[in-house]
C-alpha positions as CSV (number, residue, x, y, z in Angstrom):
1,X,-27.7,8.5,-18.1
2,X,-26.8,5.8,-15.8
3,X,-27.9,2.4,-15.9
4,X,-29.2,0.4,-12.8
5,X,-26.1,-2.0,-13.2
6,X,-23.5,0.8,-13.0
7,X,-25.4,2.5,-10.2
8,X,-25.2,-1.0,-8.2
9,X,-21.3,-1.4,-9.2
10,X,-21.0,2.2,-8.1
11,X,-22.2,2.0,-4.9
12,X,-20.7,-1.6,-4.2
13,X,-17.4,0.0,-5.1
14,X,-17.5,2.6,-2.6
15,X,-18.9,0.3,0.1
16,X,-15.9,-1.7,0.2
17,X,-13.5,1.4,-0.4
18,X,-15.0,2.8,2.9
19,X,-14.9,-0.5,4.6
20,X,-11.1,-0.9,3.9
21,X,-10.8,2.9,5.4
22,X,-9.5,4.2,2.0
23,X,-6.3,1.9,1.8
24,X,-7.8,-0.2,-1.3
25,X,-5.9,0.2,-3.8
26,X,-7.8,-0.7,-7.7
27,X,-6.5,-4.3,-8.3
28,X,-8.1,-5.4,-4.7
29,X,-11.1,-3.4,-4.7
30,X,-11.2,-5.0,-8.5
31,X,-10.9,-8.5,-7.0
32,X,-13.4,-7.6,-4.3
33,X,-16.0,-6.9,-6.8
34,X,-15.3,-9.6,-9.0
35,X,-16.3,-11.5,-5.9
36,X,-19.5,-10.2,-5.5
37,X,-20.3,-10.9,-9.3
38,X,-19.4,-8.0,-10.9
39,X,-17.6,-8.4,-14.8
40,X,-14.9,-5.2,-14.5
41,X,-11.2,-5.0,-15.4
42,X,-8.5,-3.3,-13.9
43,X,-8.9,-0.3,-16.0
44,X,-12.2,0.2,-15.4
45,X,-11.9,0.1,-11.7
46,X,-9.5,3.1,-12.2
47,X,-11.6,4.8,-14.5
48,X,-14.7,4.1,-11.3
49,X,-12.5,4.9,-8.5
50,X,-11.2,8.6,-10.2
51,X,-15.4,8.9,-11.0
52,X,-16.0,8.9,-7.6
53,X,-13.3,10.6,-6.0
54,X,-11.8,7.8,-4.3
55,X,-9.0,7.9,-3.5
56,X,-6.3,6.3,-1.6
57,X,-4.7,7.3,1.8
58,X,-1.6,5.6,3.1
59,X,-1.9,4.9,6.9
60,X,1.6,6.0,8.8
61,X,3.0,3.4,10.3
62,X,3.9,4.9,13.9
63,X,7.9,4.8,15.1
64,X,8.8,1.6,17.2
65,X,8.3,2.8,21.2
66,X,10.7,0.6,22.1
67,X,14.4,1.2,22.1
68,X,16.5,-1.9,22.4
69,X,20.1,-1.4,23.5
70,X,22.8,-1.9,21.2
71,X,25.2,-4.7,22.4
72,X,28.7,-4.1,23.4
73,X,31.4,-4.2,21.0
74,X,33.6,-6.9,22.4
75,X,35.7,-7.4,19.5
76,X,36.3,-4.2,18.8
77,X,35.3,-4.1,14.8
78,X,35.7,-1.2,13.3
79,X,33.2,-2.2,10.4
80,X,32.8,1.0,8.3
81,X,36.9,0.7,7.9
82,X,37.1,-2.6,7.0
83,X,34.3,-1.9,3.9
84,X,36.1,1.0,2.9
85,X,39.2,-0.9,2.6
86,X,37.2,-3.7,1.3
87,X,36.5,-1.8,-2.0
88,X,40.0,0.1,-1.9
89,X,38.6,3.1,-0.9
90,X,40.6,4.7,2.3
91,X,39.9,7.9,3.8
């Protein structure tokens, strides 16, 4: 049986997961809540979060669409040979 409290926490919790489009991760989502008067710890919030099946999806962060030219090499460094020799490694 489930008390009233827990039902509230419950369905607080997964108001704000939804909110943040499933990128809360349990130590926010556990400071969210604190914030809004409710007494959990981190490893309860873990304990709710696997409860309800929430978990966390990792937005893609998309590829710059911008190439930006590579300057001339006007002093003519050849910088992979000089670390190489640098550590006494030749090839």
């Amino acid at each position: 049986m489930i008390t009233a409290k827990q039902f509230n926490l419950y369905r607080r919790a997964k108001v704000i997961f939804e909110q943040s489009r499933n990128s809360l991760g349990y130590l926010t989502l556990r400071k969210r809540l604190c914030k809004e008067g409710f007494s959990v710890n981190a490893y309860g919030v873990q304990k709710l979060m696997a409860q309800l099946g929430l978990v966390v999806t990792q937005r893609i962060a998309t590829k710059c669409k911008y190439s930006n030219a590579v300057a001339d090499n006007l002093l003519n460094q050849n910088l992979i040979l000089s670390l190489l020799t640098k550590f006494g490694r030749v090839m």
